[in-house]
MINUBA-937865 format. One line per 5 residues: their letters; for each residue x, y, z of N, C-alpha, C, O. Coordinates in steps of 0.2 Angstrom, whole numbers, plus 2048, in hexadecimal, padded with zeros to 3 digits. Example, Ala and Ser with C-alpha at 12.3 -4.5 7.8 and 13.67 -1.06 7.14 Angstrom:
BEGIN
AS) 842,7E4,827,83E,7EA,827,842,7F0,827,847,7EF,82A  840,7F5,823,844,7FB,824,840,800,827,843,806,828
//
This chain:
BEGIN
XXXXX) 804,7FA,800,800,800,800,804,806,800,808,808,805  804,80A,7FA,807,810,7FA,804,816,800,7FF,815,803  809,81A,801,808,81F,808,800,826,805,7FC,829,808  800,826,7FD,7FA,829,7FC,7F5,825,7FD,7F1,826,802  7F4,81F,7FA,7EE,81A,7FC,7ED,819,804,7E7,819,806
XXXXX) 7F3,818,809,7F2,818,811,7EE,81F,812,7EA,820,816  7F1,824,80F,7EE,829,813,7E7,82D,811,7E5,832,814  7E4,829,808,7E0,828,808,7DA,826,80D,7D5,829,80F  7DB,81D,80E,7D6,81B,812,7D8,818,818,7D5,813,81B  7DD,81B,81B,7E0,81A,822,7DA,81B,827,7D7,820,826
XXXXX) 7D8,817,82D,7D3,81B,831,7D8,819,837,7DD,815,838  7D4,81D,83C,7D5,81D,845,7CF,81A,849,7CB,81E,84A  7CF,813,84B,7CC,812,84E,7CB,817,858,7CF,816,85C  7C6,819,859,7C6,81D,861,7BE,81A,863,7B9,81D,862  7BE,814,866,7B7,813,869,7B5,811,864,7B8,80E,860
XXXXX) 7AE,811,863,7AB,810,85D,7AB,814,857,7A7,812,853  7AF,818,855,7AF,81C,851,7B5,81B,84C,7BA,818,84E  7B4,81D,846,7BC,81D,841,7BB,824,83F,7B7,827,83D  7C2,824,842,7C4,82D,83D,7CA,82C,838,7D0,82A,839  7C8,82E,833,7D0,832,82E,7D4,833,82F,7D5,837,834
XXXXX) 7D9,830,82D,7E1,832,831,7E0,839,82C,7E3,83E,82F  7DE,839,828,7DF,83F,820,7DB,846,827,7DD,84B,828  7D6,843,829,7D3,849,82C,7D7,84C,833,7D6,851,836  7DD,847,835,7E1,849,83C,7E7,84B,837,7E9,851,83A  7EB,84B,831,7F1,84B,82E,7EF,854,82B,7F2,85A,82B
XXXXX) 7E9,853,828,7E5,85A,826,7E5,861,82D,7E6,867,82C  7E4,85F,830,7E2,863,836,7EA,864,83A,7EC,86A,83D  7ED,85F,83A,7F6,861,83A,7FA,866,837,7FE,86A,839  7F7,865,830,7FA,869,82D,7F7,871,82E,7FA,876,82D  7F1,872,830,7EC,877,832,7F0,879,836,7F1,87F,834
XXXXX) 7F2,878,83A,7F3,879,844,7FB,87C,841,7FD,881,845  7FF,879,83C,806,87A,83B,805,882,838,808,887,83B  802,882,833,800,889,82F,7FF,88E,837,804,892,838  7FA,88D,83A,7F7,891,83F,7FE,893,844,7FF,899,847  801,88F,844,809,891,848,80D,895,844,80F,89A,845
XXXXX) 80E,893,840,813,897,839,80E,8A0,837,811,8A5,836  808,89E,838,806,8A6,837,805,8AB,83F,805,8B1,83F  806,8A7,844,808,8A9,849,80E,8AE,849,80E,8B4,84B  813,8AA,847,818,8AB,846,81C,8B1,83F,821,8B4,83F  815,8B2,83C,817,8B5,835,81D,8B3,830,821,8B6,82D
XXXXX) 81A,8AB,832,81D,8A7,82B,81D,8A6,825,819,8A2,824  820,8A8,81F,81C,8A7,818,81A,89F,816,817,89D,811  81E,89A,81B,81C,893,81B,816,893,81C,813,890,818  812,897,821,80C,895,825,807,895,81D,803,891,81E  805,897,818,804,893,812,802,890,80E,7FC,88E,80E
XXXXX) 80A,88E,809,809,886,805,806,881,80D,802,87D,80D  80A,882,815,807,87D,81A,802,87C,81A,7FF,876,819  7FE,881,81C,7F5,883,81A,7F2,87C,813,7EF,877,813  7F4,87F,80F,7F3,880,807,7F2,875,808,7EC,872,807  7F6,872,80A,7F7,86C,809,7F2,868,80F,7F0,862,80E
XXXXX) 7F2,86C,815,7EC,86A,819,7E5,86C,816,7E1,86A,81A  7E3,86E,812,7DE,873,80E,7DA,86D,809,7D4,86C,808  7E0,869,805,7DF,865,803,7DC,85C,804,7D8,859,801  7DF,85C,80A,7DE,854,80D,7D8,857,812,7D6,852,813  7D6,85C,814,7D0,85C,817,7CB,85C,812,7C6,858,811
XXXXX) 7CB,864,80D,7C5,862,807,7C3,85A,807,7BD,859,808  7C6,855,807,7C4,84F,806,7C1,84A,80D,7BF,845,80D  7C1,84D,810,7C1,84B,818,7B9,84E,819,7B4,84B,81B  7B9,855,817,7B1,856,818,7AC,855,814,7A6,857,815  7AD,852,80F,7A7,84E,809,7A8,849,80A,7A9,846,805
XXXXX) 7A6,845,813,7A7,83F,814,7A3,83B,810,7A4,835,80E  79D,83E,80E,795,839,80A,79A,839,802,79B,833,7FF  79D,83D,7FF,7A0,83D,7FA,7A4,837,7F8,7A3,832,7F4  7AC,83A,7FE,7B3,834,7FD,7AE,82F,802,7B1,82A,800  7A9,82D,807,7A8,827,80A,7AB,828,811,7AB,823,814
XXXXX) 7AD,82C,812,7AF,82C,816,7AA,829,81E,7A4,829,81E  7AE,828,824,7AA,826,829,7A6,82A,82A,7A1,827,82B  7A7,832,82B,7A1,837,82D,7A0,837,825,7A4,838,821  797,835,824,795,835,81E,793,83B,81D,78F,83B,818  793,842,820,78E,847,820,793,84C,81D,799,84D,81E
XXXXX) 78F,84F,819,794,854,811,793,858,816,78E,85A,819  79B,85C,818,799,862,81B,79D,869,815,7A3,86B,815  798,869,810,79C,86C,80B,79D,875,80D,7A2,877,80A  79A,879,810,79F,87C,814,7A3,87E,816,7A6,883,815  7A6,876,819,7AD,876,81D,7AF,872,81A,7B2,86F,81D
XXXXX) 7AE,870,811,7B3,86F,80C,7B2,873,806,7B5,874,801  7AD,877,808,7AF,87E,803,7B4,882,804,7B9,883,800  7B4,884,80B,7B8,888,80E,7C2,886,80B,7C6,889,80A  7C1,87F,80C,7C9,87D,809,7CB,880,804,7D0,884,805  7C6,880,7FE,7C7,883,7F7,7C8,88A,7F8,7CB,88C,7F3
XXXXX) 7C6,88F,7FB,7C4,896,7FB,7CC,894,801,7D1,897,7FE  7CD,892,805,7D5,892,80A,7DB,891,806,7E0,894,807  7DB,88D,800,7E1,88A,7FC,7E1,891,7F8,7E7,893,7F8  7DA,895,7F5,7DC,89B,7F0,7DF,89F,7F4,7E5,8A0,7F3  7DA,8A2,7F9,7DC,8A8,800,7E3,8A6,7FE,7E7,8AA,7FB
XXXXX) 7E6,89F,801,7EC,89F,803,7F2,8A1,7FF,7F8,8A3,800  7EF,89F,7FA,7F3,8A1,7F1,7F6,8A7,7F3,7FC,8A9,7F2  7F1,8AB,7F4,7F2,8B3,7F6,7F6,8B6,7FB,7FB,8BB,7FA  7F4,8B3,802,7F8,8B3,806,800,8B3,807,804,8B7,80A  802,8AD,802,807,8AA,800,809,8AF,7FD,80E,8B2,800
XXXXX) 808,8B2,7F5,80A,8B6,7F1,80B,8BE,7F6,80F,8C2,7F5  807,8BE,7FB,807,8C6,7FE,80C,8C7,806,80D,8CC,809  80F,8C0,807,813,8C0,80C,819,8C2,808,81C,8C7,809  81B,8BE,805,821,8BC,801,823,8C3,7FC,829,8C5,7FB  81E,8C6,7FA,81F,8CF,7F9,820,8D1,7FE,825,8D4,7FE
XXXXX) 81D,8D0,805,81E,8D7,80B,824,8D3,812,824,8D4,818  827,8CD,80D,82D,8CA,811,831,8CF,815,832,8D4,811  832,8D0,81A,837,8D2,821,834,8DB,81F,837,8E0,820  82F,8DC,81C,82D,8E3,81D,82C,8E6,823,82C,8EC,825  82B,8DF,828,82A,8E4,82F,830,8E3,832,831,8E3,838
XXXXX) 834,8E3,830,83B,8E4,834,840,8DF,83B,846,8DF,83E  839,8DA,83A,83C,8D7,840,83B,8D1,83E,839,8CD,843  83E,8CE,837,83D,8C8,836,837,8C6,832,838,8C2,82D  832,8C7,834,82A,8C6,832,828,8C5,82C,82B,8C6,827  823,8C3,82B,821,8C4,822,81D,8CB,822,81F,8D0,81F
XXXXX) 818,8CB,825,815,8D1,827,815,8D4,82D,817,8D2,832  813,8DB,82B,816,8E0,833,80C,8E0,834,808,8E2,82F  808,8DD,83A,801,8DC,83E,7FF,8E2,83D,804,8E6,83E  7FA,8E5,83C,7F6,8ED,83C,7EE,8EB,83D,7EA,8E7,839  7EC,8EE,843,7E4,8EF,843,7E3,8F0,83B,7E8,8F3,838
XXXXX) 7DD,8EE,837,7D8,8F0,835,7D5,8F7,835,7D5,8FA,83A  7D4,8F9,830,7D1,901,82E,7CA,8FF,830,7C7,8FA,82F  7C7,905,831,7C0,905,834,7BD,904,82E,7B8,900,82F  7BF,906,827,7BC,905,820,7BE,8FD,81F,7BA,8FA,81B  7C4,8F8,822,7C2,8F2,821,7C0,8EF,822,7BD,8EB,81F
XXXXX) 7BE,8F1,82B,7B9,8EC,82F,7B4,8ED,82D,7B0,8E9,82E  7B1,8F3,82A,7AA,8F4,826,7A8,8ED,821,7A5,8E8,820  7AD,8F0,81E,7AF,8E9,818,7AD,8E1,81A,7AA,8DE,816  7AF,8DE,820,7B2,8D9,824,7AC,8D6,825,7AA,8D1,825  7A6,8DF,829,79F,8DB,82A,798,8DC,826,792,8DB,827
XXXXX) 79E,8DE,81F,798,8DD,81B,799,8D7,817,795,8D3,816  79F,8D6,815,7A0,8CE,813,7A0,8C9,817,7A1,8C3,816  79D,8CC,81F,79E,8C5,823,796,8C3,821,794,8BD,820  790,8CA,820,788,8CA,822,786,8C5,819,781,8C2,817  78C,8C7,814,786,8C6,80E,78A,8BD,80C,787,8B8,80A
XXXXX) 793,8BD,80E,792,8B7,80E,78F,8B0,812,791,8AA,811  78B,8B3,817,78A,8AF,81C,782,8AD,819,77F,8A7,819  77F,8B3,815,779,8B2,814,779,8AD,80D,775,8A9,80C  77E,8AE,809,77F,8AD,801,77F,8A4,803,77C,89F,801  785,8A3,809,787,89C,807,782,897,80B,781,891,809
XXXXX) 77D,89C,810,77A,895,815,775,894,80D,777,890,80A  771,897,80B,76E,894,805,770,890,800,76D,88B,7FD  776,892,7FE,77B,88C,7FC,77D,887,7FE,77E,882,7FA  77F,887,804,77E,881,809,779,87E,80A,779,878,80A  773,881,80A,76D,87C,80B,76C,87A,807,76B,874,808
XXXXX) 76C,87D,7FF,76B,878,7F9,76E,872,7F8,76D,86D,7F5  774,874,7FC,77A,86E,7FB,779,867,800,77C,862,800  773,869,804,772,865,80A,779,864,80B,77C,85F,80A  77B,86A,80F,781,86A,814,77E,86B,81A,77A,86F,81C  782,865,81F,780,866,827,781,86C,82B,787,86F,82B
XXXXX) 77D,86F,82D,77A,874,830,77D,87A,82B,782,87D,82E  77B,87B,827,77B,880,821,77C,887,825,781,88B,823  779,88A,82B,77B,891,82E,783,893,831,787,897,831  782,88C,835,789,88C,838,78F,88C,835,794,88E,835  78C,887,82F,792,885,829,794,88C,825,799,88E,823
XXXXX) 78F,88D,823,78F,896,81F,795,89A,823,79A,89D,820  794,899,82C,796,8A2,82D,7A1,89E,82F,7A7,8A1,82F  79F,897,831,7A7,893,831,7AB,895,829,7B1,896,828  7A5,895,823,7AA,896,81D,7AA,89C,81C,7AF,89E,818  7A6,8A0,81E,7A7,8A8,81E,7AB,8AC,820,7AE,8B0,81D
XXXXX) 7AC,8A9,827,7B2,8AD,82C,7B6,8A9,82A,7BA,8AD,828  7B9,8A2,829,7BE,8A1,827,7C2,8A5,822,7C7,8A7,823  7BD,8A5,81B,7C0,8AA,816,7C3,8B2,818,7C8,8B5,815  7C0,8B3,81D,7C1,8BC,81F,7C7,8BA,822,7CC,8BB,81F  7C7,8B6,827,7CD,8B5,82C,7D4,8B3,826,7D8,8B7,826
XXXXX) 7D4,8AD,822,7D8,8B1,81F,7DB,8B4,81A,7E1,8B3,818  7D6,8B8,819,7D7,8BF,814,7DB,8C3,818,7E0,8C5,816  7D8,8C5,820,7DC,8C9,824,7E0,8C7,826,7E4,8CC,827  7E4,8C1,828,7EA,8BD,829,7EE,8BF,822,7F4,8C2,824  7EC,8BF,81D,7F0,8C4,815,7F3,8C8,817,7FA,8C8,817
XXXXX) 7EE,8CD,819,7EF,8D3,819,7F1,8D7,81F,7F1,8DD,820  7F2,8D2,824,7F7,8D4,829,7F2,8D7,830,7F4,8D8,836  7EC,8D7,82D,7E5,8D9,834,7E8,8D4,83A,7EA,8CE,83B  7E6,8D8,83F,7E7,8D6,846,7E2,8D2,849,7E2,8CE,84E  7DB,8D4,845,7D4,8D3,848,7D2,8CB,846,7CF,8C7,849
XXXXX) 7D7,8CB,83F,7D6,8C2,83B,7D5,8BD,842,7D2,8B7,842  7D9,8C1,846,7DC,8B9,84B,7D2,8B9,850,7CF,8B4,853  7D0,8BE,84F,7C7,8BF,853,7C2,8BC,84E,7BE,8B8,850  7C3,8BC,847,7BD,8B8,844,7C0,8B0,844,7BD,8AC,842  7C7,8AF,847,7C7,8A7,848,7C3,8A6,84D,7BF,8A1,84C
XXXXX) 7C3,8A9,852,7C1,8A7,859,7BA,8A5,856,7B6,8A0,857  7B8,8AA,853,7B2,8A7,851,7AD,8A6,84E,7A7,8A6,84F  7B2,8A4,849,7B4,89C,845,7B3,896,84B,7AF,891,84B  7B7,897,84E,7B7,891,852,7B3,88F,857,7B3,889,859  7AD,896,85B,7A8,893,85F,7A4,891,85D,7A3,88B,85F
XXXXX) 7A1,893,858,79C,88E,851,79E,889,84F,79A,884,84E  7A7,889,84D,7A8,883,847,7A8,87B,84C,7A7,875,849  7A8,87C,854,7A9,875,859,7A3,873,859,7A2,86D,857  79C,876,85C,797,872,85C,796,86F,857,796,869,858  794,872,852,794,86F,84A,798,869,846,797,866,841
XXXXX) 79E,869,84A,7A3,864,846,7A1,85D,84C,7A1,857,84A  7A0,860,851,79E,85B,858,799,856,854,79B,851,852  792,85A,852,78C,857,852,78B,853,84D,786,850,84D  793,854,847,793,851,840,797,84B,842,795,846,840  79C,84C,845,7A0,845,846,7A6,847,848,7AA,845,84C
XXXXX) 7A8,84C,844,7AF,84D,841,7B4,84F,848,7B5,855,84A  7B5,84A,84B,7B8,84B,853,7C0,84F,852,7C2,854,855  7C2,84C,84F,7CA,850,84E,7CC,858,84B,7D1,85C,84B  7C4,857,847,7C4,85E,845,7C1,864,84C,7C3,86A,84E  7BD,860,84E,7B8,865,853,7BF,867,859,7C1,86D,859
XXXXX) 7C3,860,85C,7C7,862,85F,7CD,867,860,7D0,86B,864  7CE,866,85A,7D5,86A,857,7D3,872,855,7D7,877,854  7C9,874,855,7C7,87B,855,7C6,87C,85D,7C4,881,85F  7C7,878,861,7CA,87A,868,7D1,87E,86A,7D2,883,86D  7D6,87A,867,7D9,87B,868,7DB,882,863,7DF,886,865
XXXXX) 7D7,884,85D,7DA,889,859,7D8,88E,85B,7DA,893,85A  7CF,88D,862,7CF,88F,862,7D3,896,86A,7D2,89C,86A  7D8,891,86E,7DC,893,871,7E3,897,86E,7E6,89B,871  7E4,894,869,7EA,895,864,7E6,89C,864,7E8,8A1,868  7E3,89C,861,7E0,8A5,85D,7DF,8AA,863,7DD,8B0,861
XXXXX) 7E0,8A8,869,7DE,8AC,86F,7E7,8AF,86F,7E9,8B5,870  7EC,8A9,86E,7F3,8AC,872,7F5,8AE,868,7FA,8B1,868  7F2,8AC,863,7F5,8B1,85F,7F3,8B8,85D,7F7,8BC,85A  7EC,8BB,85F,7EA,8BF,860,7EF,8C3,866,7F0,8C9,863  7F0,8C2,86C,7F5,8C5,870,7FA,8C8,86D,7FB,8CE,86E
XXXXX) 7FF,8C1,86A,805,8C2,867,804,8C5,861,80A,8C7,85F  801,8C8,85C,802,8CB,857,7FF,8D2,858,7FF,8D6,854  7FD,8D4,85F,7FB,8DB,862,803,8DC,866,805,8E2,865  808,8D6,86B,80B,8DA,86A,813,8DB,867,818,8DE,869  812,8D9,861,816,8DA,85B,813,8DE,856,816,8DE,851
XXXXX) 80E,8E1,856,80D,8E6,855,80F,8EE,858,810,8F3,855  80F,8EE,85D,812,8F1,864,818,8F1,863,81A,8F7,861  81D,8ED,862,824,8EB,863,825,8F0,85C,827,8F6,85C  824,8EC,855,824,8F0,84E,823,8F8,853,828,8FB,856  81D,8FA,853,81D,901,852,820,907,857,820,90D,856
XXXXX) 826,903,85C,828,905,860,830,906,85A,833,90B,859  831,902,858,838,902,855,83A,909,84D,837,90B,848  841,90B,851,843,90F,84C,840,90F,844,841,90A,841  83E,914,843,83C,915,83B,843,918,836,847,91A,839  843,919,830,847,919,82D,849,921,82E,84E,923,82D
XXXXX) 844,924,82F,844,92B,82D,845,92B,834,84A,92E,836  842,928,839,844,929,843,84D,92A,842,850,930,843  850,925,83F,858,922,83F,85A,929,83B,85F,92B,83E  858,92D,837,85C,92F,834,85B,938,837,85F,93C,836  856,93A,83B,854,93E,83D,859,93C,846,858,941,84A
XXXXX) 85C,936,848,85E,937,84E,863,939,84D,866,93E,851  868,937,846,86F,937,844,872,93E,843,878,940,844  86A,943,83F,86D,949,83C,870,94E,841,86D,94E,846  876,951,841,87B,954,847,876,95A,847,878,95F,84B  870,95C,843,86D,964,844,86A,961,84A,866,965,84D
//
């Protein structure tokens, strides 16, 4: 058995239930991304990018067969719209490599009052656009799944773009996203938005204060105005 075919239809027996290894291997890689953009990694990514993959397949369990047979195409739409997002992300770190000075891919900055308008107006119309499309799709719980694939996309758009607030529509991303993955099956997933979402509490902290640190440090024009002997 080749290592693609094992991680095909690899399962985890726990109690009476079978889980994907694809659905715990996907979620690794999730959790890896999540550290590396902590971090203001341009890995954090293609990382993402490849968990985005073996999950899309993970949640069309009625599709691939999988043991949870419930299509949760929400939260395997959301992969496809993560893999493009990240396309971007990718492309837009790797332009603003070490512009913040300290290493970083991007230098953290609140949101303009004009994006966060932006943020709740794409959060009101695609929450509305997708539950209808989810229900057509008879996807499980089509409302909850709408605003998980909604705020995911915002979160990381602003992850892109360097917002500080991205790391607040995870959080909640993840009060919504755990009931709903609980009631579906998907136990490795629900758990790991536990954990994300405590991650998104302590990287919210850290990117408020590396944002502090940045804004405290000499500027170019600071450096050249201490030097002048006038």
């Amino acid at each position: 058995m080749s290592w693609l075919t094992w991680l095909i239809d690899a399962k985890l027996q726990i109690g009476g239930s079978e889980i994907l290894w694809r659905e715990i291997v996907g979620n690794g890689f999730g959790l890896a991304s999540a550290l590396f953009g902590m971090r203001r990694r341009v890995a954090a990514w293609p990382v993402g990018m490849i968990g985005n993959i073996l999950l899309f397949t993970v949640f069309l369990g009625g599709v691939f067969h999988a043991p949870q047979d419930k299509d949760l195409w929400g939260q395997a739409g959301r992969q496809v719209f993560f893999f493009a997002v990240s396309a971007y992300g990718w492309w837009r770190w790797r332009q603003a490599r070490n512009g913040a000075g300290d290493g970083g891919a991007v230098a953290p900055r609140w949101a303009t009052w004009r994006e966060r308008a932006g943020i709740l107006v794409g959060a009101a119309v695609g929450v509305a656009v997708f539950t209808y499309v989810l229900g057509l799709l008879g996807s499980w719980g089509p409302l909850a799944d709408a605003w998980i694939l909604t705020g995911s996309i915002l979160a990381t758009y602003g992850m892109a773009r360097g917002w500080v607030e991205f790391w607040l529509i995870w959080i909640a991303v993840d009060v919504v996203g755990v009931p709903l993955l609980l009631s579906a099956g998907y136990y490795p997933s629900a758990i790991l938005y536990i954990v994300y979402g405590a991650f998104c509490v302590l990287g919210f902290v850290t990117w408020i204060r590396v944002r502090a640190r940045i804004a405290a440090m000499p500027q170019p024009a600071d450096t050249v105005a201490a030097g002048d002997p006038a």
